[in-house]
DSSP file (Angstrom, degrees, kcal/mol; ACC not computed):
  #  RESIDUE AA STRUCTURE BP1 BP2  ACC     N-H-->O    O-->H-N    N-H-->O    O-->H-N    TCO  KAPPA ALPHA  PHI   PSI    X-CA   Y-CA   Z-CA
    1    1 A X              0   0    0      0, 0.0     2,-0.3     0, 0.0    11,-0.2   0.000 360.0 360.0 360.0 122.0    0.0    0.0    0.0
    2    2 A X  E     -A   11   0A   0      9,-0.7     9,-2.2     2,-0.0     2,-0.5  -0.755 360.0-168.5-100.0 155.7    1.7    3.4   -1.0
    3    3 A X  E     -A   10   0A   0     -2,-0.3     2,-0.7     7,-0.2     7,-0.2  -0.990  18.9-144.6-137.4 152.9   -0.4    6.8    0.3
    4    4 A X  E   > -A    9   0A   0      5,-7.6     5,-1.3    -2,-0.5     4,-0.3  -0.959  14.1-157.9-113.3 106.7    1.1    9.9   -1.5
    5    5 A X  T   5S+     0   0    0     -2,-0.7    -1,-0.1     3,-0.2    73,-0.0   0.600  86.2  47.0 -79.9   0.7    0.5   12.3    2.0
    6    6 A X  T   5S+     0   0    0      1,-0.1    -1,-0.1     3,-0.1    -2,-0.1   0.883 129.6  22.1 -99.9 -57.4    0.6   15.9   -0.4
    7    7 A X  T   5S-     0   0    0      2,-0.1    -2,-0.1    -4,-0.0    -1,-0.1   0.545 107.1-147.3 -98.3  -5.0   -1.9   14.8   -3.3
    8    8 A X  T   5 +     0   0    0     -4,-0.3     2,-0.3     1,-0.2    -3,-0.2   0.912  40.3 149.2  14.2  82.7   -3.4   11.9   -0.3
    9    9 A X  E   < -A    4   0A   0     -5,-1.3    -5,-7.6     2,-0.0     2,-0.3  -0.865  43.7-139.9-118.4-179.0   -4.3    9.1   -2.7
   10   10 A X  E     -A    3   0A   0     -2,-0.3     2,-0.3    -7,-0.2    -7,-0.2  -0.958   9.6-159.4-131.2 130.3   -4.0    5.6   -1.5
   11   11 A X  E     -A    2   0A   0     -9,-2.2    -9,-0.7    -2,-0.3     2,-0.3  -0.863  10.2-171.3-115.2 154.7   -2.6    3.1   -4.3
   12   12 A X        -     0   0    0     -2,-0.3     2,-0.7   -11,-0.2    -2,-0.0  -0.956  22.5-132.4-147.7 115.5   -3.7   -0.6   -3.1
   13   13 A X        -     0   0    0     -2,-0.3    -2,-0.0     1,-0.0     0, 0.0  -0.675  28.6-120.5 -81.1 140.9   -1.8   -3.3   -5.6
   14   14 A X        +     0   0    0     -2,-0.7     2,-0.3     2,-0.1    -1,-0.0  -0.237  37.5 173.7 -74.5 162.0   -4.6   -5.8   -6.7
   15   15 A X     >  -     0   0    0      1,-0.0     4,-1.2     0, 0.0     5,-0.1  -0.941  48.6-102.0-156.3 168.1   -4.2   -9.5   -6.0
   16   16 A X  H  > S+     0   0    0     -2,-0.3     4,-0.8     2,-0.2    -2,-0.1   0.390 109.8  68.6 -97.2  15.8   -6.4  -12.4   -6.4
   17   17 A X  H >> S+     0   0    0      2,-0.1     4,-2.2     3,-0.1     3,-0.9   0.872 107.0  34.5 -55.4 -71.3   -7.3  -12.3   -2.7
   18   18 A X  H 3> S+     0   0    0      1,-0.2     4,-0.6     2,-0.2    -2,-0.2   0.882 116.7  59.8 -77.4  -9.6   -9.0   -9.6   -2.7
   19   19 A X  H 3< S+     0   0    0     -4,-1.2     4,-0.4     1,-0.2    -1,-0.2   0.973 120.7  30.7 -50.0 -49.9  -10.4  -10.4   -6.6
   20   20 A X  H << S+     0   0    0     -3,-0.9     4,-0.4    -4,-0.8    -2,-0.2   0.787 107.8  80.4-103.3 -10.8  -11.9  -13.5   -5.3
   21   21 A X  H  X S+     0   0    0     -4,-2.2     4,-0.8     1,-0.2    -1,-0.2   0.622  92.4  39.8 -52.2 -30.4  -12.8  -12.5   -1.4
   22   22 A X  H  X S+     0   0    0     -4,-0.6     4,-2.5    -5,-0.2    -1,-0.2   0.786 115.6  45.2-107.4 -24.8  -15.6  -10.8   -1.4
   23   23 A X  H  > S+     0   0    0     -4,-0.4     4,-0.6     2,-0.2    -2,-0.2   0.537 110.8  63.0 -85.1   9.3  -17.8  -12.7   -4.1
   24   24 A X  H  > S+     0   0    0     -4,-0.4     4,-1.2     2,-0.2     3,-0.5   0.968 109.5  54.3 -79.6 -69.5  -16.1  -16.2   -1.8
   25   25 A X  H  X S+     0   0    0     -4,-0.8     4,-2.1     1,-0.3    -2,-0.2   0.728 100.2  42.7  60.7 -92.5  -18.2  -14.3    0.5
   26   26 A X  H  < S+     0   0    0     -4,-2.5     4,-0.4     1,-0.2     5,-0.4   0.904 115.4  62.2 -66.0 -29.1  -21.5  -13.8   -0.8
   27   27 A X  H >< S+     0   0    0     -4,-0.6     3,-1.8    -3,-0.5     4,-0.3   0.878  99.7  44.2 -27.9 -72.2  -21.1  -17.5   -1.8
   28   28 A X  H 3X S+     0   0    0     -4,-1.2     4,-2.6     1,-0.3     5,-0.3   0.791 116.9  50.7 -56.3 -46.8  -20.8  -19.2    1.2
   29   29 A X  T 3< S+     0   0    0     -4,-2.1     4,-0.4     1,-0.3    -1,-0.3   0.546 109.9  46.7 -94.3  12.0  -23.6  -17.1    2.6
   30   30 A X  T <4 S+     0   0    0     -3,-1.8     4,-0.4    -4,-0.4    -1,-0.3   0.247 118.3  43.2-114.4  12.0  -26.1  -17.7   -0.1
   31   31 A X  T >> S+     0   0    0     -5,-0.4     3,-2.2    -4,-0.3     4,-1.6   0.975 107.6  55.5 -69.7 -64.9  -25.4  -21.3    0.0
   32   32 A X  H 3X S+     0   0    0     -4,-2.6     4,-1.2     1,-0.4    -3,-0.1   0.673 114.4  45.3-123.2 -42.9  -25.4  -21.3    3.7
   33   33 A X  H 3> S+     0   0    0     -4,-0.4     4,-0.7    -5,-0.3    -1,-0.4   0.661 111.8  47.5 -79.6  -0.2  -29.3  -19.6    3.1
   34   34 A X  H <> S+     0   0    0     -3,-2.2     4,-1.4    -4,-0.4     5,-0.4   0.603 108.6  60.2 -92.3 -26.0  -30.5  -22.2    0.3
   35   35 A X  H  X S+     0   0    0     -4,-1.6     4,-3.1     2,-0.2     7,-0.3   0.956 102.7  55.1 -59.5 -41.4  -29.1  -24.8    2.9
   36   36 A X  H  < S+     0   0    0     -4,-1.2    -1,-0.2    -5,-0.2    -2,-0.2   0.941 112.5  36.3 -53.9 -51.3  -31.6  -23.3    4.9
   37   37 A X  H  < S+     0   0    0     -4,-0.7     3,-0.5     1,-0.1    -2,-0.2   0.996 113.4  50.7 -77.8 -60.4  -34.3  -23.8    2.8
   38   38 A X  H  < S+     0   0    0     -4,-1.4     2,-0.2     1,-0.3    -2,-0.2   0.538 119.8  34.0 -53.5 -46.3  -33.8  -26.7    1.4
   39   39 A X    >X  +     0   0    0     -4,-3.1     3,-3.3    -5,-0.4     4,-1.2  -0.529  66.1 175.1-126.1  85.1  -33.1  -28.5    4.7
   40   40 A X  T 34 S+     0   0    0     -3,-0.5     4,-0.1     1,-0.4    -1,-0.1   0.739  78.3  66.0 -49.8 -36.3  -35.5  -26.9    7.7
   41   41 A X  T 34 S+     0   0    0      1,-0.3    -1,-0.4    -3,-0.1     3,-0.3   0.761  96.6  50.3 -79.5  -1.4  -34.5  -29.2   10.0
   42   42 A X  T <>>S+     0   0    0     -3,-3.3     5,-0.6    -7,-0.3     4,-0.5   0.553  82.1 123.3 -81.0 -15.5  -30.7  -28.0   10.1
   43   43 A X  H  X5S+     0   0    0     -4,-1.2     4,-1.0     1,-0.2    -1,-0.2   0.765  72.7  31.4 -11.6 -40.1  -32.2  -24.6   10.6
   44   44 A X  H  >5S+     0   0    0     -3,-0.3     4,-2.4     2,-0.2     5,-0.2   0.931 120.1  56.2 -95.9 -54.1  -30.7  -23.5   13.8
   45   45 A X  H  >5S+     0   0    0      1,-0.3     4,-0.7    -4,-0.2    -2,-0.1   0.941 114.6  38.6 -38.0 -62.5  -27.4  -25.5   13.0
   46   46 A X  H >X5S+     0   0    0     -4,-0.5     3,-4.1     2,-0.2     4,-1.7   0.986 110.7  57.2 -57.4 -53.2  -26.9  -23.8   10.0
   47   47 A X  H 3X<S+     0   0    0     -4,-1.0     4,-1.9    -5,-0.6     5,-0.3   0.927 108.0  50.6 -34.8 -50.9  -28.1  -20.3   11.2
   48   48 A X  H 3X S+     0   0    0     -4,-2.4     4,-0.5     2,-0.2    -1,-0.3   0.575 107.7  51.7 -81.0   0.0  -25.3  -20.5   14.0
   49   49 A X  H XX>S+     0   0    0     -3,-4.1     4,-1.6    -4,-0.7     3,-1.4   0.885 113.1  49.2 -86.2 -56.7  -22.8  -21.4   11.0
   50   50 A X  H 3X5S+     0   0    0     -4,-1.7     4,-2.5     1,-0.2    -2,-0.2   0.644 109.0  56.1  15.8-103.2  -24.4  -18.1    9.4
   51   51 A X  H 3X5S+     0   0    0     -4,-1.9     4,-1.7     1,-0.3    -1,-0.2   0.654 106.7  39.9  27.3 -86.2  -23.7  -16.7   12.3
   52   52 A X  H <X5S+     0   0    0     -3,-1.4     4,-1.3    -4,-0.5    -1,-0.3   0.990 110.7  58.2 -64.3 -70.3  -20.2  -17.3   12.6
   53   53 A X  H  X>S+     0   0    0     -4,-1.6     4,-1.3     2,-0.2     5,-0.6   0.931 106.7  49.9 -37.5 -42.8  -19.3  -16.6    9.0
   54   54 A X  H >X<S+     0   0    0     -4,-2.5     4,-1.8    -5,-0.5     3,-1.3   0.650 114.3  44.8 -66.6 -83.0  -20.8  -13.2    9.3
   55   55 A X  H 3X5S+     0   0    0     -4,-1.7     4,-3.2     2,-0.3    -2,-0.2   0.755 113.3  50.9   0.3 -79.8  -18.7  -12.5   12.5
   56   56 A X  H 3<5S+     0   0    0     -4,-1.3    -1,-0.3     1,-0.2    -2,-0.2   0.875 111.1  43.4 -26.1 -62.3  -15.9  -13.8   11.2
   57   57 A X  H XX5S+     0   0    0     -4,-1.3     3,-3.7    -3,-1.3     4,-1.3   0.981 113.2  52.6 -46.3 -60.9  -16.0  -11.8    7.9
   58   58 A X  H 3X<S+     0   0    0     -4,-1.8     4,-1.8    -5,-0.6     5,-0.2   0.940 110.0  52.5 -78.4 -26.3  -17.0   -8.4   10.0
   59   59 A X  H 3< S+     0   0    0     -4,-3.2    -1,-0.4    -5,-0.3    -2,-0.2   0.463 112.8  46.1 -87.0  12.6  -13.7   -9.2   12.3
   60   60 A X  H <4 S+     0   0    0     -3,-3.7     4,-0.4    -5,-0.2    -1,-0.2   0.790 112.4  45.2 -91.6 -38.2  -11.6   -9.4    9.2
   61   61 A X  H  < S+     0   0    0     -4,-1.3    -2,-0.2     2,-0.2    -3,-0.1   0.455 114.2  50.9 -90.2 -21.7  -12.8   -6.5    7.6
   62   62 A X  S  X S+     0   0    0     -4,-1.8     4,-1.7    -5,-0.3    -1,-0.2   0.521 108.9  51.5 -60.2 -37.4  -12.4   -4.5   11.0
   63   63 A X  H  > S+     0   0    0     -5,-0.2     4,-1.0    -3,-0.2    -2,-0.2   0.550 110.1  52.2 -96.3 -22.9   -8.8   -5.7   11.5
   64   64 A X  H  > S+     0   0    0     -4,-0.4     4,-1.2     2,-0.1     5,-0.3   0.727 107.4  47.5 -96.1 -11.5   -8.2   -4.5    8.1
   65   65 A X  H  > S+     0   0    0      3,-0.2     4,-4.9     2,-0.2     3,-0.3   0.980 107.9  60.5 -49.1 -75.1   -9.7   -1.1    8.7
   66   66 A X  H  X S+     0   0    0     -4,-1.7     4,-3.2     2,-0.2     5,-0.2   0.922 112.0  36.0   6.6 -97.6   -7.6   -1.0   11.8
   67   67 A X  H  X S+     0   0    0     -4,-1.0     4,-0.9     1,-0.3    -1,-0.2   0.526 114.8  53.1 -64.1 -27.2   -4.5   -1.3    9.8
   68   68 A X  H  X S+     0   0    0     -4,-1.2     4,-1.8    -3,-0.3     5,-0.5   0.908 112.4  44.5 -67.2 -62.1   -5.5    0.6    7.0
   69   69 A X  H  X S+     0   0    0     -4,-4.9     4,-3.3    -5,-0.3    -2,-0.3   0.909 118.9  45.6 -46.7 -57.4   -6.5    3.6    9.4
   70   70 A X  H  X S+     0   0    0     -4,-3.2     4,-1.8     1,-0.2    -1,-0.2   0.889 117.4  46.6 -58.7 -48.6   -2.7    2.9   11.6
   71   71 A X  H  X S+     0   0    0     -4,-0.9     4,-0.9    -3,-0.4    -1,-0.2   0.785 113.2  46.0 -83.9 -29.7   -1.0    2.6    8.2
   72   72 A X  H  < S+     0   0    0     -4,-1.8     4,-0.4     2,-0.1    -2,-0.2   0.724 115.2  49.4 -98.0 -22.6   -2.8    5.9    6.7
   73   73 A X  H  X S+     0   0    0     -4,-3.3     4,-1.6    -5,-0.5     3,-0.4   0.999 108.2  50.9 -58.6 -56.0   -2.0    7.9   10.1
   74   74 A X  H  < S+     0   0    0     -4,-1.8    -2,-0.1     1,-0.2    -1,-0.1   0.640 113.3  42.4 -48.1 -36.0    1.5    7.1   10.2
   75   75 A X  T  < S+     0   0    0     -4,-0.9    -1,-0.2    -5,-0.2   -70,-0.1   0.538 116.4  56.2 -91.3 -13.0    2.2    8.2    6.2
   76   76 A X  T  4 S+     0   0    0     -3,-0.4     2,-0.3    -4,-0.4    -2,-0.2   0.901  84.0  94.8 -80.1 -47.6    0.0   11.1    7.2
   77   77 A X  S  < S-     0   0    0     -4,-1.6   -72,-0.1    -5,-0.2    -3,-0.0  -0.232  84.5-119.5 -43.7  90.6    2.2   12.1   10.1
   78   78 A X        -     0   0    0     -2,-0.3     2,-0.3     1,-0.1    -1,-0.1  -0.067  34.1-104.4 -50.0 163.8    4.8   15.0    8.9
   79   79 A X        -     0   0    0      0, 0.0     2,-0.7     0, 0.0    -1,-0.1  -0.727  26.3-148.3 -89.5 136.8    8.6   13.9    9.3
   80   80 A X        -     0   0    0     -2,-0.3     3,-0.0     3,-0.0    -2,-0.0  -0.950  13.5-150.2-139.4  93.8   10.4   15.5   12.3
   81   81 A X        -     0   0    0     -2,-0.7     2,-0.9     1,-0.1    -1,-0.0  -0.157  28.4-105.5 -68.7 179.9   14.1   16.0   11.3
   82   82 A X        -     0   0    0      3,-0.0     2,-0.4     0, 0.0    -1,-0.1  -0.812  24.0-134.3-120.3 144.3   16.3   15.8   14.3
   83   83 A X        -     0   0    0     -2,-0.9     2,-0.2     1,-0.0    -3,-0.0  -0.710  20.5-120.8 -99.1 134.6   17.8   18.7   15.7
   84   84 A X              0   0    0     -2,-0.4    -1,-0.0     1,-0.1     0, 0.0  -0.568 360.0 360.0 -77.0 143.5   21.3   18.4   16.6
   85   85 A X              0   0    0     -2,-0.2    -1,-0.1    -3,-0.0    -2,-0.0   0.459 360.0 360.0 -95.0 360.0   21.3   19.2   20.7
């Protein structure tokens, strides 16, 4: 990740993680609701995999906020030459 702090863009290089992450994503969780229909009596089992998946995802996407946010302070953050004492 470059951030340019005068013009502040954010360059991100593409990868096939995040290409394939977020529609991986919606997969799992519209499987994880046709599973739902399809077999009523897993209902709650399946809900609590739901559940988890969603959780999961929002604490990935949170830790990469995080990190984005810490990484975009830091580059933000003028440079402090050092004064001879």
């Amino acid at each position: 990740m470059r951030i340019d702090p005068t013009t502040v863009h954010v360059t991100l290089p593409g990868s096939v993680v995040r290409l394939f992450r977020n529609p991986g994503i919606f997969i799992v969780k519209y499987g994880l609701g046709v599973a739902m229909v399809l077999a009523p009596a897993w209902r709650g089992d399946i809900a609590l995999w739901s559940m988890g998946i969603s959780g999961l995802t929002a604490g990935y996407f949170a830790a990469w906020l995080i990190r984005f946010g810490l990484k975009y302070r830091e580059a933000m953050r003028p440079a402090v030459a050092a004064q001879p004492l």
